[in-house]
C-alpha positions in Angstrom: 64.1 44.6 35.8 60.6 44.8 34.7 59.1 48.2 34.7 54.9 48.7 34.1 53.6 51.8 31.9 50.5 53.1 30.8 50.3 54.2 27.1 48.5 57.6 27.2 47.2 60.2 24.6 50.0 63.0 23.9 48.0 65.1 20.9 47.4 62.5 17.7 50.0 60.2 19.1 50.3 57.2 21.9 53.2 57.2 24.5 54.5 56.3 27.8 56.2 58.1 31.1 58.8 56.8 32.3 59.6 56.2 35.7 62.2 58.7 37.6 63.8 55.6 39.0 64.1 53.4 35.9 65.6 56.8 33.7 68.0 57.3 36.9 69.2 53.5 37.2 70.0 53.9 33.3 71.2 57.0 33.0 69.2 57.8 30.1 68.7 61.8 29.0 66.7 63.6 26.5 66.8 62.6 23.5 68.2 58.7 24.5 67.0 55.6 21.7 65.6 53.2 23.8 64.7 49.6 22.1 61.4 48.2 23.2 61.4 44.0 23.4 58.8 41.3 25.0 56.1 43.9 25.5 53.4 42.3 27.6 49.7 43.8 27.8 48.4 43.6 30.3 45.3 44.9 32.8 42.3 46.2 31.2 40.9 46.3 27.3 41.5 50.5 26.2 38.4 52.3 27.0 36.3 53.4 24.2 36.7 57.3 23.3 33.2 59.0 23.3 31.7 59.0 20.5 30.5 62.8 20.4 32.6 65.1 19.3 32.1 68.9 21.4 31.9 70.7 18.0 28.3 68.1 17.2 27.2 68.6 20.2 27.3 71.9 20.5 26.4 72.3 16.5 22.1 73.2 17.4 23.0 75.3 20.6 21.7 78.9 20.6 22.9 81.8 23.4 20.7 83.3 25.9 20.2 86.9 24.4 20.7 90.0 26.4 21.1 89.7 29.7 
């Protein structure tokens, strides 16, 4: 049985969620080596990530003084 994913952003890394269903039907538990074979990609090309970093942006902001 075929099951669809979406690779997401977990810190520096790429990974996947897996379904409740497709863990359950396989018994699998933390911790479980799973082999990944015939991956297929699919759907849209990655989107682009921004290219501004907060830290440049925010680099020639000044603070309202006093208040």
């Amino acid at each position: 049985m075929a099951t669809t994913v979406k690779v997401r952003r977990w810190g520096n890394s790429l990974g996947v969620l897996l379904p409740t269903a497709f863990i359950a039907e396989r018994h699998m538990v933390e911790g479980t080596v799973v082999e990944i074979d015939g991956l297929t990609v699919v759907g849209d090309k990655p989107r682009r990530r921004s290219l501004y970093k907060l830290r440049d942006i925010l680099k020639y902001y000044t603070p309202p003084s006093g208040g």
